[in-house]
C-alpha positions in Angstrom: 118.9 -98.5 162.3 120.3 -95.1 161.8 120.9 -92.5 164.9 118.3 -90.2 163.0 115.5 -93.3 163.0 116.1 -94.2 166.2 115.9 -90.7 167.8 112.5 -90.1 166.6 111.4 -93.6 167.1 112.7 -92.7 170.4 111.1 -89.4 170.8 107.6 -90.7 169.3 107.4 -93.4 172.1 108.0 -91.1 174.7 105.1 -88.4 173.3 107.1 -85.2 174.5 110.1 -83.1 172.8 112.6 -81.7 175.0 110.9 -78.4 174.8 107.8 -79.6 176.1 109.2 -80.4 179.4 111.5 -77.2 179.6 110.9 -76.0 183.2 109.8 -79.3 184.7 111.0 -80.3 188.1 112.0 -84.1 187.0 112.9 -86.4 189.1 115.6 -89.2 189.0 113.2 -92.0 189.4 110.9 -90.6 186.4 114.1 -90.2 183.6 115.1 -94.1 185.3 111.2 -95.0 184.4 111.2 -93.7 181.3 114.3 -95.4 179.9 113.0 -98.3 181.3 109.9 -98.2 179.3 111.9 -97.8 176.2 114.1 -100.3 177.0 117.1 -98.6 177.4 120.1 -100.7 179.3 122.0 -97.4 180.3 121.3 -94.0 181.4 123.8 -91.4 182.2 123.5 -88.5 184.1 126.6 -85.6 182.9 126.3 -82.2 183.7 125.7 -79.9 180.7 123.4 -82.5 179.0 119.9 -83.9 179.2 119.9 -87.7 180.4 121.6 -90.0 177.7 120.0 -93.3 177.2 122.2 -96.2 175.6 119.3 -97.8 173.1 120.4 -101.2 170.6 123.9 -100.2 171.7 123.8 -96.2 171.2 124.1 -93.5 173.3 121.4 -91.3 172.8 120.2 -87.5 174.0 116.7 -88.3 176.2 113.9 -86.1 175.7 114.3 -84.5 179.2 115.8 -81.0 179.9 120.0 -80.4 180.3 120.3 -81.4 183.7 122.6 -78.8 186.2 125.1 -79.2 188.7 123.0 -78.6 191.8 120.2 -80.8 190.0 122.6 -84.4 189.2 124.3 -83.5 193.4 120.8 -83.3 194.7 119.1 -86.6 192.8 121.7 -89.1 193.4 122.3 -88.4 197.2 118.8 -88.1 197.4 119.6 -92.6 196.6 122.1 -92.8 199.1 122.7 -93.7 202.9 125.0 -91.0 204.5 127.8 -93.9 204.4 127.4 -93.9 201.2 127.8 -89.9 200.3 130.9 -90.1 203.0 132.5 -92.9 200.6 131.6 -90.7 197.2 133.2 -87.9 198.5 136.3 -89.2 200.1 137.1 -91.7 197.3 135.0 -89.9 194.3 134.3 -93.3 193.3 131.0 -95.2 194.4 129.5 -98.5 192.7 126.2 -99.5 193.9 123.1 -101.2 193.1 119.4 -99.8 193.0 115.9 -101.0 193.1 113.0 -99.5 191.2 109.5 -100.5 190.9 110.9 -104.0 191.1 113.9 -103.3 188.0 117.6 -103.4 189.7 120.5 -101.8 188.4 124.1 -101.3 189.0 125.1 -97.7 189.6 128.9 -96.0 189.1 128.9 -92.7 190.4 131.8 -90.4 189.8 134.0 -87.2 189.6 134.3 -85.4 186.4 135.1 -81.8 185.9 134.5 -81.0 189.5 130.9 -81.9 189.5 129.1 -85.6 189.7 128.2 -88.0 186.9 126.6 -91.3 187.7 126.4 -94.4 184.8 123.1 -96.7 185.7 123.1 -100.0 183.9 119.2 -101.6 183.7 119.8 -105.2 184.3 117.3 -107.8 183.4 113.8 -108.1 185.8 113.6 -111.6 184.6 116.6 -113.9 184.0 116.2 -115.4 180.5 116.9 -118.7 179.5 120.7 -119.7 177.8 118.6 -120.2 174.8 117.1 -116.3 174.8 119.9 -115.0 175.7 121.7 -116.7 172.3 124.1 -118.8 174.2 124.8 -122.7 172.8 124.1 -125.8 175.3 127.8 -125.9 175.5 127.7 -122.9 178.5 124.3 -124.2 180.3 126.7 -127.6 180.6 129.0 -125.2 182.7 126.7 -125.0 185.5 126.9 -129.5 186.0 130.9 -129.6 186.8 131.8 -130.6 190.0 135.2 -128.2 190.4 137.2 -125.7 188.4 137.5 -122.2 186.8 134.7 -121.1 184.4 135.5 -117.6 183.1 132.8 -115.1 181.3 134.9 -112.4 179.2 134.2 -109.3 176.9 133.8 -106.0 176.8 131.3 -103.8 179.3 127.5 -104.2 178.2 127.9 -107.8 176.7 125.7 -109.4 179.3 128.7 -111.1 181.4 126.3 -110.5 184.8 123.4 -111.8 183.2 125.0 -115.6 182.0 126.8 -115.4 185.4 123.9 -115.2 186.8 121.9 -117.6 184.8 124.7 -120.4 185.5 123.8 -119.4 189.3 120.4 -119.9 188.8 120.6 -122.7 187.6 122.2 -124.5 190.0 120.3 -123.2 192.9 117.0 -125.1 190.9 118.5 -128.3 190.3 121.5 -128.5 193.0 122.0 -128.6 196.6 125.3 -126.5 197.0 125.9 -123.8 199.3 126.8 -121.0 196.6 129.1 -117.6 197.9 129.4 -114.7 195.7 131.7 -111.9 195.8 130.5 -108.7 193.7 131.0 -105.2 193.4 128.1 -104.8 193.6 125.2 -107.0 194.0 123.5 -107.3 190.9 121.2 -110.3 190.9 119.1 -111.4 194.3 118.5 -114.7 193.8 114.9 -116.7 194.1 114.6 -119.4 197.0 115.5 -122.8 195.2 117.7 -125.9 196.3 121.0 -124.6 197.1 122.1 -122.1 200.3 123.2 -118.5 198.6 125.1 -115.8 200.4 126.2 -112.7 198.6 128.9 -110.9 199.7 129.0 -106.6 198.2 132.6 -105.6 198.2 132.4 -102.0 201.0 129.7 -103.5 202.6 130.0 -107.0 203.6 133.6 -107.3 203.0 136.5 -104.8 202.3 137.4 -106.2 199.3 137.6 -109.2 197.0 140.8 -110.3 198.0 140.1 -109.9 202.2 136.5 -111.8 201.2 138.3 -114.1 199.1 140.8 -115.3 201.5 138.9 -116.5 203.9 135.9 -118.3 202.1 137.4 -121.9 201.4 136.9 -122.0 205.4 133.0 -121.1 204.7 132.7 -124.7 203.4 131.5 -123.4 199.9 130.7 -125.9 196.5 130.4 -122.8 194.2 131.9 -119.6 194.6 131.4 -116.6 192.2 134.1 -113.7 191.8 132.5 -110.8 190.2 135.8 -110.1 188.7 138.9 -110.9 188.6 140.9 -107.3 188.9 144.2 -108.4 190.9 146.8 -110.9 191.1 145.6 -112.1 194.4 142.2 -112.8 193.2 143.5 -114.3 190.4 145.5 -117.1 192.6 142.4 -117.1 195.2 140.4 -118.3 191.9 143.0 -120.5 191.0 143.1 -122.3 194.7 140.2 -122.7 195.0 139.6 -124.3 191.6 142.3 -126.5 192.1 141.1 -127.4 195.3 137.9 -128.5 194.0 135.5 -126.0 194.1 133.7 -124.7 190.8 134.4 -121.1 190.5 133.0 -118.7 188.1 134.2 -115.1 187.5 134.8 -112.7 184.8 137.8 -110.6 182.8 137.7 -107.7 179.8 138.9 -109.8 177.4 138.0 -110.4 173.8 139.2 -114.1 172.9 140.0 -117.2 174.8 143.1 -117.3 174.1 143.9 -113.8 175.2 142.2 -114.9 178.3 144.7 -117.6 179.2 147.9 -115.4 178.3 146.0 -112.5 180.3 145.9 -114.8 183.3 149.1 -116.1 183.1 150.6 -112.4 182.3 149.7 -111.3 185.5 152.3 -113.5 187.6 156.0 -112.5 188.2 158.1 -114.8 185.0 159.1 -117.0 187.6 156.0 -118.0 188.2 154.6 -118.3 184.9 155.7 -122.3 184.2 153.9 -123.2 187.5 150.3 -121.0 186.9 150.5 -122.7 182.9 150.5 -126.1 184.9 147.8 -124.8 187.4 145.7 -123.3 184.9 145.9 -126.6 182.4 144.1 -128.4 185.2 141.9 -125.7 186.5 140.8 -124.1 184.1 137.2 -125.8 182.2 135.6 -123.3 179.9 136.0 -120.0 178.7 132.6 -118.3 177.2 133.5 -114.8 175.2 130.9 -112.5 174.7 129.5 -109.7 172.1 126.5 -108.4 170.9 125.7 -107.5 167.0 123.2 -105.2 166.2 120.4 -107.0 164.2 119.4 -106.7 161.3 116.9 -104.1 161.0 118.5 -102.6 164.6 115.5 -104.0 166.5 117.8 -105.0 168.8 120.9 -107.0 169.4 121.7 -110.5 168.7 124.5 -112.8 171.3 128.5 -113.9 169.0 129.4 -116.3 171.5 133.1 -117.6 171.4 133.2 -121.0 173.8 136.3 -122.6 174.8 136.0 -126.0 176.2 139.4 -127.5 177.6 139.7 -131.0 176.8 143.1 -132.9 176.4 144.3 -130.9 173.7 143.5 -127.8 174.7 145.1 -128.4 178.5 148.2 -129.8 177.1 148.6 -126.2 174.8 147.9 -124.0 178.1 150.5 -126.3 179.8 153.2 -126.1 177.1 152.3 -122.1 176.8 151.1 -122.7 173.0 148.1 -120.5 173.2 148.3 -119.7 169.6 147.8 -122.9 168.8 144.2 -123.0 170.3 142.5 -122.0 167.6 142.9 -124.7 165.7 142.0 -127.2 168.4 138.5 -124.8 168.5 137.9 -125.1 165.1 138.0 -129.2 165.7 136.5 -129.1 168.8 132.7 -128.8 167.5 131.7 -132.1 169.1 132.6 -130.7 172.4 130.1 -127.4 172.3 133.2 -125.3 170.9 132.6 -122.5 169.1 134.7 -119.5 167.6 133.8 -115.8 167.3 134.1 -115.8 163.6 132.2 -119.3 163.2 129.5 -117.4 165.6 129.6 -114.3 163.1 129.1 -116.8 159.8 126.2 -118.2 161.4 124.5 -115.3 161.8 125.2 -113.7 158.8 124.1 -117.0 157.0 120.8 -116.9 159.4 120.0 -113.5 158.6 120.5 -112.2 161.8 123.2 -109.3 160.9 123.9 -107.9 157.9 126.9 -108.2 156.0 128.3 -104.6 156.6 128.0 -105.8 160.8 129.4 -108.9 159.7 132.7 -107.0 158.0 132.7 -104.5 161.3 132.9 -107.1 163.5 135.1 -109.7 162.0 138.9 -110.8 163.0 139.1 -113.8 160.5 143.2 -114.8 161.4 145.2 -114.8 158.0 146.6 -118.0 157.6 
């Protein structure tokens, strides 16, 4: 779908122009409302421009009027406790989540050009199933391990959050666990099922991941989720408590599982590098890589799912640091729900589900 289509397909839906609503007193809950109804899954808010709406993976100008200085200062403290402002303008960094009309989303406000800008990310009302959101029974398995590390990767916007929290839910129907997560900030609330939930938001209920992390092995926890793993002491936290028998799940920015290991081990001092291979070849279980094609037809976008499961093979490579060696154990590994980004591309290519041009875009076929 090209920018042009999708602007007036945009527009059309909406049923104003931008010049129709010149002069309007909007609101920040009515621009959030509308890019809701249009299915937008981000909104930003920069001074100088109208509300930009990120729609089948574009950023797009909204229909609404250029928003000002005084207007963007005034609408998003007008969503936040006075702790909250203090924090903003002290640090010049706030993340946050925000209900509307029963839709959550996760807010990043910020500094730019001395004057605020806020990033809203629309996150799903309902949690869909593995199979809606694309991913193979491989990942739903995930969620029936006793112990171990369980990492989500890819870039922002992939859906990380959402299969987290999809593995969570899971678990709470059909276990009885007592489940901690650690996030930055709360994105999904969870329903009442089986297990005992508490959700810790980093600023609020702790001061950070690692002062959270350090002291919940004491909490007497079966699953613990890390909304990310940003430091070398999260990182090791994860590790312990993996290794010590609790199932962890977390997430990184990485593109490919086997820059996740190497990314994991990177992070330690040399010296230490030998002994976090030998942690890490028992800890860690599955690594699930994420990105999203644009259909065919741009009516949306479509889940390239890379999934590493560690068997024998696989643990003995992380142990004897022969990461590059991974991909070929994937590639043989089909019988245990493996899967590679490039096998996940030819399937939907072959399905129809993304044309060849997103195909050739997207693809990182290794030269042998």
């Amino acid at each position: 779908m090209t920018r042009k289509f999708l602007i007036c397909a945009h527009l059309s839906i909406c049923g104003k122009k931008r010049s129709d609503l010149k002069g309007e007193k909007m609101t920040i809950q009515e621009v959030l409302m509308r890019a809701i109804e249009l299915k937008s899954s981000d909104i930003h808010f920069i001074v100088d421009q109208p509300p930009m709406f990120r729609m089948v993976g574009e950023l797009l100008p909204s229909e609404f009027e250029i928003v000002t200085k005084e207007w963007v200062k005034s609408q998003l403290y007008s969503i936040l406790s006075e702790k909250e402002i203090h924090k903003l303008e002290t640090e010049k960094d706030l993340d946050i989540a925000y209900s509307l009309e029963g839709r959550r989303m996760r807010i990043n406000m910020h500094h730019q050009q001395d004057s605020l800008a806020a990033a809203f990310r629309v996150l799903e009302s309902k949690l869909p199933s593995f199979a809606d959101l694309g991913l193979p029974k491989a990942v739903e398995n995930f969620a029936n391990l006793k112990n171990g590390l369980v990492l989500i990767t890819g870039p922002t916007g992939s859906g990380k959050s959402t299969t987290l929290a999809a593995l969570i839910h899971k678990i709470n129907m059909e276990k009885r666990h007592h489940i901690i997560t650690v996030e930055d900030p709360i994105e999904y609330v969870y329903d009442i099922g089986k297990c005992t939930i508490e959700q810790r938001e980093v600023g609020r209920d702790a001061a950070s991941f690692e002062s959270a992390l350090k002291y919940v092995l004491r909490q007497d926890p079966d699953v613990i989720l890390i909304g990310e793993m940003r430091t070398l002491d999260t990182i090791q936290a994860a590790l312990t408590a993996a290794e010590t028998g609790h199932l962890v799940f977390s997430t990184l920015h990485t593109n490919d599982a086997p820059q996740t290991i190497d990314r994991i081990i990177d992070v330690f001092p040399a010296e230490r590098q030998e002994q976090i291979r030998l942690i890490l070849s028992n800890a860690l279980k599955g690594v699930v890589c994420q990105e999203l094609a644009v259909k065919t037809g741009g009516k949306g976008r479509v889940m390239i799912p890379e999934v590493l499961v560690v068997n024998h093979a696989i643990s003995n490579q992380i142990r004897e640091g022969n990461t590059n060696q991974i991909y070929n154990s994937m590639n043989l590994g089909a019988s245990f729900g493996m899967i590679t980004k490039e096998r996940s591309l030819q399937n939907a290519l072959e399905n129809g589900l993304i044309t060849q041009e997103e195909y050739a875009s997207r693809s990182t076929e290794r030269k042998k």
